[in-house]
N, C-alpha and C positions, 0 to 999 in steps of 0.2 A: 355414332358417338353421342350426339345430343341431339334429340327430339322433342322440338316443342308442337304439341298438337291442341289447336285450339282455347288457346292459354285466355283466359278472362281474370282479371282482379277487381274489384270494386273499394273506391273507398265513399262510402254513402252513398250518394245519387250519382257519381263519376266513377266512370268504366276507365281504369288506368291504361289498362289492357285489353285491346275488344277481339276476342279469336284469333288470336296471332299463333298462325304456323310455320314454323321454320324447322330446317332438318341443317345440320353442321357436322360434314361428314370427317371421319381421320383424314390427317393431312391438310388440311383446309386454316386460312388463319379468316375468321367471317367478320366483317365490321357492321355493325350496328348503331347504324346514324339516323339523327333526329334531332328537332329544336328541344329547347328545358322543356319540360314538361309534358315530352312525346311520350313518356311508357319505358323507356329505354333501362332505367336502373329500378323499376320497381320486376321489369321483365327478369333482368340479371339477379336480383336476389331471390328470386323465384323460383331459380335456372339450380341456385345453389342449399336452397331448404333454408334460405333466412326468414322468405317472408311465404304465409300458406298462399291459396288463389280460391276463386268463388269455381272456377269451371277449366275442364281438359285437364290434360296430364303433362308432362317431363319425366323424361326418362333418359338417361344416363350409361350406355350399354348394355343397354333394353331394360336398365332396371327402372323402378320408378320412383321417382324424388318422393311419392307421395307413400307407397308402402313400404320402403326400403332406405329412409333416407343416410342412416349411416354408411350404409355399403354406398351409395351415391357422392357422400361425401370424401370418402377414402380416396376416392378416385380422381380428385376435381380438387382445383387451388382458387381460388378468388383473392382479387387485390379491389376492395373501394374505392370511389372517388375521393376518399379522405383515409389516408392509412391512419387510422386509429390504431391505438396497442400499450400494448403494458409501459409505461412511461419511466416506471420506476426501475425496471431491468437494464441491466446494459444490452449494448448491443448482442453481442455473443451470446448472455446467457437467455435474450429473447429469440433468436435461433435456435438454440439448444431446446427450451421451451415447446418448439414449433416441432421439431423433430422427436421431443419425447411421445408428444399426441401421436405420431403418424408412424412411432417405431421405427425409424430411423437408424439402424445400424452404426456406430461409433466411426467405424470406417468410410463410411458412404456421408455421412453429414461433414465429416473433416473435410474430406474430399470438395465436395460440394461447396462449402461453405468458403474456403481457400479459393477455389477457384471464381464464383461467383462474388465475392470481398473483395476480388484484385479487378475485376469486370468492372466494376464499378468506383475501383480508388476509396472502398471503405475499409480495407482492412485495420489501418492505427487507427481509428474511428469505433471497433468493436470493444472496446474497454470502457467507452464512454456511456454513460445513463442515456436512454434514450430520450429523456424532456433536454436533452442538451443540442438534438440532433435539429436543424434547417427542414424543413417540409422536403426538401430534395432527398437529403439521406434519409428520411423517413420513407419513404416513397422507395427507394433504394432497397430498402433495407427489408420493405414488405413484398417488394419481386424476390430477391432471396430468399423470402420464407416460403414466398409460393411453391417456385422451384425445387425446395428442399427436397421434396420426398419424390421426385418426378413424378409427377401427376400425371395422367394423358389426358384429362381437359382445362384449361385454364381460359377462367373467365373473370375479365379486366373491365374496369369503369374508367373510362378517360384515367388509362395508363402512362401517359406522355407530361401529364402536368407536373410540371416542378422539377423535372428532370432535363438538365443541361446536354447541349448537344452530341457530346461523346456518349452520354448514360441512354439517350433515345436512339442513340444508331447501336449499341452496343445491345437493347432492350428488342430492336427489331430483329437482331442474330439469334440473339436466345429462341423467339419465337417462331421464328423459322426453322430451329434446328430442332425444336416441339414437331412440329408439324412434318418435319422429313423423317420421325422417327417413329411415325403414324399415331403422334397425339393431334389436341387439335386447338384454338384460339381462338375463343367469340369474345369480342370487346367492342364496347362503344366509342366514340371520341369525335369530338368536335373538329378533328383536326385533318381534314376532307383532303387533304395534299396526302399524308400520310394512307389515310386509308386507300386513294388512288392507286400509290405505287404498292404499297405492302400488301392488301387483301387479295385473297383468292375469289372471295364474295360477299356480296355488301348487301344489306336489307336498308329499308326507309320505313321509318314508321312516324305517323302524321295520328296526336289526338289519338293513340292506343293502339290504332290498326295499321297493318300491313299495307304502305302503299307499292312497293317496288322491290325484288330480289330478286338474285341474280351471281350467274357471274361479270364480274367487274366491266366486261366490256357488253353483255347482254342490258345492264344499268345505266352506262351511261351511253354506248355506241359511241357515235364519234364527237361528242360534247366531253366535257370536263366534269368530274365530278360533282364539281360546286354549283356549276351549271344546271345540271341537273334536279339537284337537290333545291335549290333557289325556284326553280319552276315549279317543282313539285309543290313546294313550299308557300307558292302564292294563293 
């Protein structure tokens, strides 16, 4: 599904990224944890043809982010660590918006949109301008865009912030039911309780490079996540 093979980025004399390889197969939701300024969201826009890289490749079911990136992108949702977006749009018609890009059938976006509005308690919220909406429904609001077009990869940056505790259990079902339909979930997050229970498999990366991946119990064995990461970490 996603192949990252020896991923290098530089910004001047600082390697963001130093050979970082990771493979994130269908079915799989993969967490991607590390302190600020481990590599973690310079890797993820990477992942998604935001940002170019100095060395290796990304590839996207087998295609590659680097000669192919539209096909790459068709395929693949991203949520930032700060839902940025059309401010001026209302809700709805920044949905609509989202699903014009990705041709979205009339039918399938109603659908969708209905369903994923009421998940979240934003439906009477959709007529509203989005500079009126809380960081939460914004955040909200950019999972239901992701979703729109059913993507099979969705890749998240501390997807959990700002989202109240019905909207983060109701955000872990979405993702799971990605993942049972053989898409797949590579997201970051500070939030180590979570990635414990929810991931299938967690990577560590320390200062740009790969220190530890795995599956969840191959990472942490019989320690705690946090545990682990805290050691790693010193």
């Amino acid at each position: 599904m996603l192949d990252i093979s020896h991923l290098t980025k530089t910004y001047g004399t600082v390697k963001a990224v130093d050979d970082l390889t990771l493979h994130i197969a269908p079915g799989e939701i993969y967490g991607f944890i590390g302190h600020n300024g481990a590599g973690k969201t310079t890797t993820l826009k990477a992942c998604t043809g935001i940002l170019g890289f100095d060395g290796g490749d990304i590839t996207i079911c087998g295609t590659s982010i680097k000669k192919d990136p539209i096909a790459c992108k068709k395929q693949i949702a991203y949520i930032p660590d700060n839902p940025d977006m059309y401010e001026f749009m209302t809700g709805i018609k920044f949905l609509n918006f989202i699903a014009d890009i990705f041709g979205v059938s009339k039918k399938d976006r109603e659908e969708r949109i209905a369903k994923y509005a009421d998940h979240f308690e934003l439906t009477p919220d959709l007529g509203q301008i989005v500079s009126a909406y809380s960081h939460g429904m914004k955040q909200k609001l950019a999972i239901i865009a992701a979703w729109i077009h059913d993507p099979k990869l969705i890749i998240m940056d501390e997807p959990f912030v700002g989202l109240d505790p019905m909207a983060a259990h109701k955000l872990k079902e979405m993702m799971r039911e990605v993942c049972d339909a053989g898409g797949a979930i590579f997201f970051s997050t500070h939030v180590l309780e979570v990635a414990e229970k929810l991931c299938d498999k967690v990577a560590i990366i320390k200062d740009g490079r790969l220190i530890r991946s795995g599956t969840m119990d191959e990472v942490k064995g019989d320690s705690s996540l946090e545990d682990v990461f805290l050691e790693l970490e010193e």
